[in-house]
C-alpha positions, -999 to 999 in steps of 0.1 A, spaced: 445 708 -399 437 677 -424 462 653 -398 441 666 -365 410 657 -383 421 623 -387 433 618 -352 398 633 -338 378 606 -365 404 580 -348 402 583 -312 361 582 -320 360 551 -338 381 540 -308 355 551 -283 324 537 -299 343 506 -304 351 501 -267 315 514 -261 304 483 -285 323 461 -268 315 470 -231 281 464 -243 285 430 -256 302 419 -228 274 428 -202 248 417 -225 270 383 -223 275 386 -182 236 394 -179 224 370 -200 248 340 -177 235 352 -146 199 356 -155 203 318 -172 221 307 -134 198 326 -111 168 335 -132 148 302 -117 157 310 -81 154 350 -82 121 345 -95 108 331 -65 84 347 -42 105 361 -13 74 355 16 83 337 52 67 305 55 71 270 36 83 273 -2 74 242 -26 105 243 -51 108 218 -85 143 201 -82 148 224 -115 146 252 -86 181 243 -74 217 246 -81 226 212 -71 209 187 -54 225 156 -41 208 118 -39 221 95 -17 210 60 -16 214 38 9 228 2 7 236 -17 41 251 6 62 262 33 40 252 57 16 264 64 -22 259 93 -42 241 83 -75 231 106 -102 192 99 -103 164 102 -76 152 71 -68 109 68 -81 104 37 -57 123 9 -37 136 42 -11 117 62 15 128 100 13 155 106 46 142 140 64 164 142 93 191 133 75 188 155 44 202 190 44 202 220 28 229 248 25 238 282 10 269 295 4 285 259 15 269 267 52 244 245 66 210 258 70 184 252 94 159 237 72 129 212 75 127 189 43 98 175 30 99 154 -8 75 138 -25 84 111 -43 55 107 -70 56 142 -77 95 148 -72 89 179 -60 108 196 -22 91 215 6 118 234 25 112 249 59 119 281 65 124 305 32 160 297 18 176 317 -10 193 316 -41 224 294 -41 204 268 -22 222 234 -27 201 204 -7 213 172 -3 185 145 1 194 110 16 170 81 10 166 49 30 161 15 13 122 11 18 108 -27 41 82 -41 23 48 -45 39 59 -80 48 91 -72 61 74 -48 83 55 -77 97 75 -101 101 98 -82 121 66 -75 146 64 -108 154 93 -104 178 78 -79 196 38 -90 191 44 -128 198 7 -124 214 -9 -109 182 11 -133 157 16 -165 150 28 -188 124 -2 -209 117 21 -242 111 8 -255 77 37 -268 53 35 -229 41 39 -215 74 20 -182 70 24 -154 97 -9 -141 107 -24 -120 130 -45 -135 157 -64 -128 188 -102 -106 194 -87 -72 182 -51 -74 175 -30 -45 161 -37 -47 128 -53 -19 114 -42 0 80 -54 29 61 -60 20 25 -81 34 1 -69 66 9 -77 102 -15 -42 111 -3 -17 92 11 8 113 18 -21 128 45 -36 95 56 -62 101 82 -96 85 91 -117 112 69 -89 107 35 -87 71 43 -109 38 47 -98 8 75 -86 -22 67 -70 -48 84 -38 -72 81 -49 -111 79 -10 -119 78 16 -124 53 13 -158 32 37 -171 9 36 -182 -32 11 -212 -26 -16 -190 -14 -8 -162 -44 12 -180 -69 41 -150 -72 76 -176 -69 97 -168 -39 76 -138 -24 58 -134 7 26 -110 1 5 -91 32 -31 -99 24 -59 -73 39 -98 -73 46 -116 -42 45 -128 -35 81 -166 -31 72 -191 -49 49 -196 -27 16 -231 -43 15 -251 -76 17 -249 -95 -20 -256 -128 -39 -224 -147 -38 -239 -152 -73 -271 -146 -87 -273 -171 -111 -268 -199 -82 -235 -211 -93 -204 -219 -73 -177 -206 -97 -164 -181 -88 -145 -175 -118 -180 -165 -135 -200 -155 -106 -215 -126 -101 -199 -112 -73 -165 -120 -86 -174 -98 -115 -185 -70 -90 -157 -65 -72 -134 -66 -101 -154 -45 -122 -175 -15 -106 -158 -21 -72 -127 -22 -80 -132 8 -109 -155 29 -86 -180 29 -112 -219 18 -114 -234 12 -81 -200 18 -67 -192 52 -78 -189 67 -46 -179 37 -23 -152 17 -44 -114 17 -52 -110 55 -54 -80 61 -72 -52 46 -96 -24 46 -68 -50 25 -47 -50 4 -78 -21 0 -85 -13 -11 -46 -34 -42 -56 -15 -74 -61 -29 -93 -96 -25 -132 -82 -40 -165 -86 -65 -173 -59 -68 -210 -52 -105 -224 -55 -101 -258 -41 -135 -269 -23 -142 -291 7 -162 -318 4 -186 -307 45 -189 -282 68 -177 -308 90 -133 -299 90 -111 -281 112 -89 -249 102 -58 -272 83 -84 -295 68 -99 -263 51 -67 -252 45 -53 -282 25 -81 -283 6 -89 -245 -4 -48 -251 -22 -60 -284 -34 -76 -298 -62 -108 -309 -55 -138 -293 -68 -175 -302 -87 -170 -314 -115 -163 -288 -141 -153 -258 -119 -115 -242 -118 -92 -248 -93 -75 -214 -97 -89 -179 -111 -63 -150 -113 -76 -113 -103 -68 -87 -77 -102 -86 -48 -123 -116 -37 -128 -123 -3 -114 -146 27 -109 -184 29 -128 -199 57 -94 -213 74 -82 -172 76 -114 -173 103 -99 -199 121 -62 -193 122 -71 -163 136 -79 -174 167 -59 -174 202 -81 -194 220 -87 -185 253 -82 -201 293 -108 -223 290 -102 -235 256 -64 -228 242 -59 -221 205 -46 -256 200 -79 -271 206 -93 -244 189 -76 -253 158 -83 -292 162 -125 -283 162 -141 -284 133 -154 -250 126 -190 -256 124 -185 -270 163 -166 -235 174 -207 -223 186 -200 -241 216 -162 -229 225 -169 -194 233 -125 -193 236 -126 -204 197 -144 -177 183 -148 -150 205 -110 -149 201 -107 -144 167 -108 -111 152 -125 -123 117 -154 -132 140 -185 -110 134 -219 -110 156 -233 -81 137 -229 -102 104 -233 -133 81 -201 -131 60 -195 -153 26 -161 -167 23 -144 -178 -8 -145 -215 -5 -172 -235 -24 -188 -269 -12 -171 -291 -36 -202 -318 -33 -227 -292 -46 -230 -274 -79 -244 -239 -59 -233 -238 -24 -207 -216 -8 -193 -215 30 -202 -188 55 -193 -180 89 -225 -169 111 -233 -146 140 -242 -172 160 -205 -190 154 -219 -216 134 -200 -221 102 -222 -237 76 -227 -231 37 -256 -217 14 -265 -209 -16 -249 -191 -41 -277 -169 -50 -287 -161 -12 -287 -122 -7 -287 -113 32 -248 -126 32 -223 -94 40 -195 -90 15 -159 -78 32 -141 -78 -1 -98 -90 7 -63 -86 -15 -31 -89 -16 -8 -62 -15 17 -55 -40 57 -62 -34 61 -25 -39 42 -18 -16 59 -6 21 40 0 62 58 37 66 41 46 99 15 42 125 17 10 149 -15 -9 136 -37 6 166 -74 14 155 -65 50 163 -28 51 144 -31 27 118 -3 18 98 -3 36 67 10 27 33 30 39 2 35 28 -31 
C-alpha cells in the first residue's frame, strides 16, 4: 500500500508540473503576440479612412529616389523629397492591396484608403523634391510669353506681361489644404541670383503679396534708411510676428516663417527719377548712397526695387518691351505699352519701393497710378505698402499652374 502511495504522490507532481509548464509557455506565446499585434489589433475596425503612426505597422519601406532609380534607406526622409502616392503600396499577407496613401511629412504620420488590417506592410516611395526655382525655370520653356531673362550681368528670370501666371498661395493656416479661404495670394516676381540676395551660388524665387496690407510712412521720422526706418521695423517685427496692429493680418504661423529666406537686401540709391529699368538696376546693387546710409541691410520682408516694376513689362504693338526698357521710368505715363503691360503696375494704388534717392537725406521712389514714377518723402503716409521676400532653398512649387484660380502652392 506504502509503494502505490508513492506512485499516486508521483504521477501528481508530474501533472501539476506539466500544468505549470503549459502555463508558462502560453503566458510566453500571449505575451509575443500581444507585444507583435497589440498596436494593430487595437485599432478601430470602422470602413472609411484610418490615420496610422508609422509605429502602427509591421514594416514600412522608404525609398528614395536618386536619378532614375530608387534605394531602399533605413530613414524617412523630413525634407529634400516629396511623398510618392501612386507609387507607394501597401500589402497584407505579401498581397498587394488596393490602397490610397496619403503621408505627411511634418507630422510622419500615413492615411490609408480603404480600412487595411493587421499584418499591413506599406512601402512608401519618395521623389527628390524641385525647388521653387527649379520649378520656374523649367516654365520658361513652355511660358516664353510670361518670362523672360531681363539681360543684366545677373540675368534674372522674371515674370512679365499685364497678368502673367504667377500666382502662389502663401501664408497659408494649412498647407497641406491650400485654398483661397486657408491661404493668402501672392505672386512670383522671378527667380534672381546671389547679387540680389547674397546666398553664394543659389538662385532664390522672390514674391510680392498680391494686395496692399495698408497705406504707411516709409518712415516716420523722415529718414531714408531703411536699415532704421520705421517701416523696416514693421514688417520685421509685428508683421512678420503677427503681433500689435498685425495680429490678425500678419505672417500667421512658424512654417510660414520659416519659408522666409533671411538675405541681404542691397540699398544702393540713384542719384534722379530720371533712369531707365538697368540704370535702376545697377545702381539699387551698387554703392552709392547719402552720405552716411548702408549699402546693404540683412532681414527677411521689405518691399520691391523700382527696376522689378520695369522688367516686368512686355511692351506691347505700339511700343515693344525693348523700348520699354530703354525709357526712363518716370517717361512710361506716356507709353501706355510700357506700363499697362506690366503686372507690378497698379491704378488703384501709390506703391513705395525700396530704393532711396541717393541725393536726399529723406526721399524714397514710388511708382504712381497715373504711371509717373517719382520719389517722396519718407514720412509721407497715403503710400500703399505690398511687403516682398525671398523664398527659402527648401522651399518647393508642389502643385497648381500659377493661374489666379489654381495657384501654385508651396511646401517646406
Amino acid at each position: 500500500m506504502n509503494f502505490e502511495v508513492i506512485k499516486r504522490s508521483h504521477v501528481k507532481r508530474n501533472v501539476l508540473i506539466s500544468v505549470v509548464i503549459v502555463l508558462v509557455l502560453s503566458a510566453i506565446i500571449l505575451t509575443f503576440t500581444r507585444s507583435k499585434y497589440k498596436t494593430t489589433e487595437s485599432m478601430p475596425l470602422v470602413n472609411g479612412t484610418i490615420n496610422y503612426e508609422l509605429s502602427d505597422f509591421n514594416l514600412i519601406g522608404a525609398y528614395i529616389q536618386e536619378g532614375d532609380s530608387y534605394t531602399q534607406v533605413d530613414e524617412i526622409p523630413t525634407s529634400g523629397y516629396e511623398f510618392n502616392g501612386e507609387k507607394s503600396y501597401c500589402t497584407v499577407n505579401d498581397e498587394n492591396i488596393n490602397a490610397t496613401l496619403n503621408y505627411d511629412m511634418e507630422t510622419q504620420s500615413l492615411s490609408v484608403f480603404p480600412l487595411t488590417t493587421k499584418g499591413t506592410k506599406c512601402y512608401l516611395y519618395f521623389d527628390e523634391a524641385s525647388s521653387a526655382s527649379d520649378v520656374i525655370e523649367d516654365a520658361y520653356e513652355e511660358s516664353q510669353g510670361m518670362l523672360a531673362y531681363d539681360e543684366t550681368a545677373d540675368n534674372n528670370l522674371r515674370y512679365i506681361g499685364a497678368n502673367p501666371n504667377n500666382y502662389v498661395y502663401f501664408n497659408c493656416d494649412d498647407y497641406n489644404n491650400p485654398s483661397s479661404s486657408t491661404c493668402e495670394l501672392w505672386r512670383i516676381i522671378g527667380t534672381f541670383n546671389e547679387n540680389s540676395h547674397g546666398i553664394s551660388g543659389e538662385k532664390l524665387v522672390k514674391l510680392i503679396r498680391n494686395d496692399s496690407i495698408g497705406n504707411l510712412a516709409w518712415d516716420s521720422a523722415n529718414t531714408n534708411n531703411w536699415s532704421t526706418a520705421s517701416l523696416q521695423t514693421t514688417l520685421n517685427g509685428d508683421y512678420l510676428n503677427s503681433s500689435g496692429s498685425y495680429a490678425s493680418s500678419g505672417i500667421k504661423n512658424d512654417i510660414t516663417r520659416n519659408m522666409i529666406a533671411n538675405v541681404i537686401w542691397k540699398l544702393g540709391g540713384h542719384p534722379t527719377h530720371e533712369a531707365t529699368s538697368i540704370a535702376f538696376y545697377t545702381s539699387e546693387r551698387g554703392t552709392t548712397v547719402y552720405s552716411g546710409r548702408p549699402t546693404t541691410w540683412q532681414g527677411k520682408v521689405a518691399l520691391m526695387y523700382p527696376s522689378d516694376y520695369g522688367y516686368a513689362t512686355t511692351g506691347g504693338t505700339v511700343t515693344n518691351r525693348e523700348v520699354c526698357l530703354a525709357t526712363d521710368l518716370i517717361a512710361w505715363a506716356a507709353y501706355s505699352d510700357c506700363y499697362n503691360n506690366s503686372w507690378l503696375y497698379s491704378n488703384i494704388d501709390n506703391i513705395w519701393t525700396l530704393t532711396p534717392k541717393s541725393s536726399e537725406n529723406d526721399e524714397v521712389f514710388a511708382t504712381f497710378t497715373d504711371a509717373l514714377f517719382y520719389y517722396q518723402s519718407a514720412n509721407y503716409t497715403n503710400y500703399a505698402i505690398y511687403p516682398s521676400l525671398y523664398l527659402s532653398l527648401e522651399v518647393s512649387l508642389t502643385g497648381g499652374d500659377g493661374t489666379q484660380s489654381n495657384p501654385y502652392t508651396l511646401s517646406n
